[in-house]
N, C-alpha and C positions, 0 to 999 in steps of 0.2 A: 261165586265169591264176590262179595261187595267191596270196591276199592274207596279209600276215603281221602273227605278234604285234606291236601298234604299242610294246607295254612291252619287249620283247624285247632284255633287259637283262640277266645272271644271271654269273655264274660266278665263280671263285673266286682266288688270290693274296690273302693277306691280306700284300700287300708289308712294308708299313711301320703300325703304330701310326697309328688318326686323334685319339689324344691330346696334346693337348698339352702332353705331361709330360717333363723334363727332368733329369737327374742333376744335383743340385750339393752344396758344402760345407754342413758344417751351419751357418744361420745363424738362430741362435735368436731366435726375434719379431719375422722380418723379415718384413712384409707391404705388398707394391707392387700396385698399384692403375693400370692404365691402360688404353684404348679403343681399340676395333679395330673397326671396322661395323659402328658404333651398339650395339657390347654393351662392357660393360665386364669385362676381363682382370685377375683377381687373382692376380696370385702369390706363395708363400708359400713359408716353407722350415721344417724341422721335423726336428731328429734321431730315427735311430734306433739301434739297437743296430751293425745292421749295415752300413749306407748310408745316405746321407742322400737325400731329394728334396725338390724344388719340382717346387711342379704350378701348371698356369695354367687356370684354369677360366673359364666364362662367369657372369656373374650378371646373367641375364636380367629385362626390362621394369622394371631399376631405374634405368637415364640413358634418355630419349628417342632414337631414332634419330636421326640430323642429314638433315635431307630426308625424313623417313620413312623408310628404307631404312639409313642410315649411310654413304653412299656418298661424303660428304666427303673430299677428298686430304688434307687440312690434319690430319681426325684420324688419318685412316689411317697418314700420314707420322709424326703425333706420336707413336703406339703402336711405331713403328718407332724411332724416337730416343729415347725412354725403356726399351724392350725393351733396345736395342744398348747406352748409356748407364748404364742403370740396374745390367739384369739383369746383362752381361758381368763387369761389374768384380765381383761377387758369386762367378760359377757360373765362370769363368775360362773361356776358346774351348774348350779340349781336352776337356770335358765334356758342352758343348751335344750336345743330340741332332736330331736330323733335322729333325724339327719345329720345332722350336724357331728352328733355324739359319732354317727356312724364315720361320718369324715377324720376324728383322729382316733379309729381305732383299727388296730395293726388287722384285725384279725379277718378284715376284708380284702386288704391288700395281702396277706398271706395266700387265701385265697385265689385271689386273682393271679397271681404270678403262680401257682404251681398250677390252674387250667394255663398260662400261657406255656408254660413249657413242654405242655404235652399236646398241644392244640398247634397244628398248622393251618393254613389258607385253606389247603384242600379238604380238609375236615369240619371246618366251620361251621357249611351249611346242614352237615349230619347232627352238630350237636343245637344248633339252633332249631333246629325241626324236633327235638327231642323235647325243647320247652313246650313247643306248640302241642306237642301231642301231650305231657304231662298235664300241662293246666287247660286243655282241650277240652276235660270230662266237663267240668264243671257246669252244676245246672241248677240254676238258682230257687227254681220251685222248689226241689227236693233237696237241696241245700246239700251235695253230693259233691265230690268230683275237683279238680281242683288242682292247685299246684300244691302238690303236697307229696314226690315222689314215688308214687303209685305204680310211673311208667315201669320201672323195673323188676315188678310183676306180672306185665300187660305186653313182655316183649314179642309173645309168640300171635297172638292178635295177627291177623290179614294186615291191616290201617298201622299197625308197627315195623312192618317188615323195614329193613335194614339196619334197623334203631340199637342191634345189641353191639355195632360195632362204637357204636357213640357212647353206650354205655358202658364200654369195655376200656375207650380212653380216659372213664372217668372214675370209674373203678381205680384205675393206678390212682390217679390224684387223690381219690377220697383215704387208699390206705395210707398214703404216706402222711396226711392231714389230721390223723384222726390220732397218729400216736401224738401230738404236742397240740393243736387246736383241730379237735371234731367237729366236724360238719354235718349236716343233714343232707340226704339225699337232694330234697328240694331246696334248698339254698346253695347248694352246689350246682345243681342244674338252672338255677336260674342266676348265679353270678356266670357261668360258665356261657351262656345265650350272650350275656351283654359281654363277656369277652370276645367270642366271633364275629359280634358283628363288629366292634371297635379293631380287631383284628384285620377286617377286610375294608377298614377305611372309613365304618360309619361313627354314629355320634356315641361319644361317649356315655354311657348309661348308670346313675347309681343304682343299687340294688338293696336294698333293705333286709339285715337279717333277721334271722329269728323263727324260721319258719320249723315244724315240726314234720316226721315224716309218717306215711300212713303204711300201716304194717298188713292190709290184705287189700288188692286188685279194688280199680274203680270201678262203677256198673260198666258193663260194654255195650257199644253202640251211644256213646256219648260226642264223636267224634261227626264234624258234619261230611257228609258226603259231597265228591268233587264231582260229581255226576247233579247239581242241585241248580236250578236257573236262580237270577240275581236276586227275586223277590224272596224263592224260599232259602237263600246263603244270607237277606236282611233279617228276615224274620226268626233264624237259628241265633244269627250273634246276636241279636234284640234281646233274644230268649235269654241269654247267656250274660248281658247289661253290657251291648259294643255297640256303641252308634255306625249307619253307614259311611263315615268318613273314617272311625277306627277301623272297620272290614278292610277299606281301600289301604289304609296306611300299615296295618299288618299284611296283607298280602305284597305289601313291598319287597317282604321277606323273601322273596321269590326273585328277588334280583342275585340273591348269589347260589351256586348248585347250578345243576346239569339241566335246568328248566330251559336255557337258551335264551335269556332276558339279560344280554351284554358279556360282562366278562364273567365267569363263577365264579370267583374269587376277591370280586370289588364291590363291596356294597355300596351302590349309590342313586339315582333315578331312572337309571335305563329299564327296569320292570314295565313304569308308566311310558315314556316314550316307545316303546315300542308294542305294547297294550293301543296305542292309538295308531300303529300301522299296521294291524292285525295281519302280520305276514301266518298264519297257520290261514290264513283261505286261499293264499294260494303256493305254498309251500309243502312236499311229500313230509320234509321234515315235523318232528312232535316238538313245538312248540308251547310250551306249558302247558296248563291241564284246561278242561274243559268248565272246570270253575274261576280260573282265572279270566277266560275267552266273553265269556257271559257279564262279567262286570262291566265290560267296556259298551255293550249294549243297553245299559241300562242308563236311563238319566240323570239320576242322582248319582249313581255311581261317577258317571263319566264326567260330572263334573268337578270331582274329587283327583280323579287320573289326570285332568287338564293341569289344576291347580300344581299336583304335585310335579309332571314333566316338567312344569315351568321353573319350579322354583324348590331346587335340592333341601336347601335350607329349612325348607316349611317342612318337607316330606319328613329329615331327620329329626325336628323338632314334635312331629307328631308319632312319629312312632317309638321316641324317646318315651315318651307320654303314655301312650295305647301298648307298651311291650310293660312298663311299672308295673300299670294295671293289669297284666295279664298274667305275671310271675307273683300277683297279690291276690287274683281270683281263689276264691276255696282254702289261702290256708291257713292253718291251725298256727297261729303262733305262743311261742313259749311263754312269755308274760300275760296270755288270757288267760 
């Protein structure tokens, strides 16, 4: 029985923009200020010669999160009523872009609070391994695979073991969801990814809906194996459209769960710092997998693991980036 890569995550569709930046009229020294899961949202607008934008950025650790997390409805709600309120009458509908639209629509934030109330810390890492393994298949020759909830056919699979317990806390969510706003398997699983990990302290992740679900199992053996040295784990996510700086910054993921890279339940840089004290060479203990171990031997890789031990910041902001892209590899969305 062949065991697989647990990060097994990669490939490519950069569908949509994960910024959230928006065309609008020029409005000169407008600057709006309001809060979205415990970070605070500025937008601003600013002429140019040839188009005008507003852009809505984060500015991080300057409000407290609400719960430690920001996981409050009340603010959530209010970023939404001051967005639709504020912004609209500014940027007029016919301009919003994707994002943007997605920013005052309840139906995300519904979302996301019914995975938080069923999701704890200790669960997290189960349902974030679930995205990896759904949009895992994906394989761009054969234009196959993908995040388009598949996994929930694929649970008895070797490379899925333990995965129906993730599916099982998400099951509840999707019945009680689907009597007032339906969801897709794969929109569910991948808003439910960027809950655990903002759940255990990382960066907050938009998610774009819209995704469709796939009603029969994706080919098998699409998943890479953690048995694979660094060259053949580049040349699979290659395969798949993941640079080796996305490999490194997805296998961050690997910082919370029972892999022994810091605390399980805090996601934050200690995967990479401790990738560069390779305690599994002299340790009886199982210290990650053996495709984690191999990165750090590798030059290109290792110089990815430096960057990111050094500086949390960069780590989150890249795998903010490389997770978009990985819950947009392969799927079917509803307006194509």
């Amino acid at each position: 029985m062949t065991t697989r890569f647990d990060s097994s995550f990669l490939f490519s569709i950069n569908h949509l923009s994960s910024s959230l930046q928006f065309k609008t009229p020029a409005i000169k020294g407008k600057i709006i200020q309001f809060k979205s899961g415990g970070k605070v949202i500025e937008a601003s607008s600013s002429p140019s010669l040839s188009t005008s934008s507003s852009s809505a950025r984060n500015i991080n650790n300057e409000i407290p999160s609400v719960n430690g997390f920001g996981d409050s409805v009340l603010y959530r709600r209010r970023a939404v009523i001051i967005a639709a309120t504020v912004l609209l009458p500014l940027i007029g509908f016919n301009g919003f872009g994707v994002q943007a639209a997605e920013l005052v629509t309840d139906k995300t934030l519904v979302i996301r609070e019914g995975v938080r109330k069923a999701l704890t810390k200790g669960k997290a890492a189960g349902v974030l391994r679930l995205v990896f393994h759904d949009a895992g298949t994906f394989d761009m020759n054969e234009k196959s695979g993908g995040m388009n909830g598949s996994i929930v056919y694929e649970l008895d699979r070797p490379e899925n073991a333990g995965l129906k317990k993730s599916v099982k806390i998400l099951e509840k969510v999707k019945s009680e969801l689907d009597g007032t706003e339906p969801v897709s398997w794969a929109d569910l699983i991948a808003v439910a990814g960027a809950e655990a990990v903002s759940l255990c302290g990382g960066p907050l992740i938009p998610v774009q809906l819209g995704r469709k679900d796939l009603t029969v199992p994706d080919p098998e053996g699409k998943l890479p194996e953690e048995t694979l040295n660094a060259s053949a784990l580049k040349r699979s996510f290659l395969s798949k459209g993941f640079s080796t700086q996305e490999l490194v910054a997805l296998s961050g993921a690997h910082t919370i769960g029972g892999k022994g890279f810091g605390s399980p339940t805090v996601f934050d840089n200690s995967y990479y710092k401790i990738l560069l004290e390779k305690p599994w060479a002299s340790s009886a203990n199982m210290i990650g997998l053996p495709s984690d171990h191999v990165l750090v031997e590798d030059e290109e890789c290792l110089r990815w693991i430096n960057t990111y031990a050094d500086d949390q910041r960069k780590f989150f902001e890249d795998f903010k980036n490389a997770y978009i892209k990985l819950v947009n590899s392969g799927a079917m969305w509803k307006d194509a």
